[in-house]
N, C-alpha and C positions, 0 to 999 in steps of 0.2 A: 780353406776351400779347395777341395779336391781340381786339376788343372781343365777336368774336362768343364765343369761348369765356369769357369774363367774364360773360358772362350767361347762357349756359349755365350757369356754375357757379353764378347765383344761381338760376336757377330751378331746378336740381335740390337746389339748400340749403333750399328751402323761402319765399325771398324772390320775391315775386310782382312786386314793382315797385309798377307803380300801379295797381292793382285794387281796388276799390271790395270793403266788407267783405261782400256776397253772394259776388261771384265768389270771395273769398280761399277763403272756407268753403264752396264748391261744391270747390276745389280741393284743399283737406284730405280731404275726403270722397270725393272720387276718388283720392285718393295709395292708400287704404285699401282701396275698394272696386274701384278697376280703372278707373275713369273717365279720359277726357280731362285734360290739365291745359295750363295757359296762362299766361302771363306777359307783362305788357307794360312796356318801358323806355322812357323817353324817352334818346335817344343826343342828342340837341342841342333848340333851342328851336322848332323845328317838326317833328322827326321821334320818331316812335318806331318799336318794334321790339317787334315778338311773337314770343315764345319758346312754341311747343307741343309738347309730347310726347302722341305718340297714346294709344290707351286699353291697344291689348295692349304698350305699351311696345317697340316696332320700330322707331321714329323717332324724334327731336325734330329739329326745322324753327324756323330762324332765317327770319324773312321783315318786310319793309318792308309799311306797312300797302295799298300800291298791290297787294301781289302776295296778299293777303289775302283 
């Protein structure tokens, strides 16, 4: 399974990565309400990877923090 959909599947599981306990619970409360959601991975020891899905649900976007 190629990495990007790996983390997809964690961010749509509910696992955020490393997000500090405000964001995790801005994220719950938009699962709910319709909000934005976000997810960040570290994929090795200087990169990460943000995983978002927009608010009307039409997208999720794998991006490197450069394209950010």
């Amino acid at each position: 399974m190629p990495i990007a959909d790996s983390l997809i599947e964690r961010h749509l599981s509910g696992d955020f990565g490393e997000l500090g306990p405000e964001d995790q619970e801005h994220n719950r409360r938009a699962i709910t309400d319709g909000g934005r959601v976000m997810s960040s991975y570290p994929i090795d020891t200087r990169t990460k990877v943000w995983v978002i899905t927009e608010a009307d649900r039409s997208v999720t976007t794998v991006l490197l923090p450069d394209e950010y």
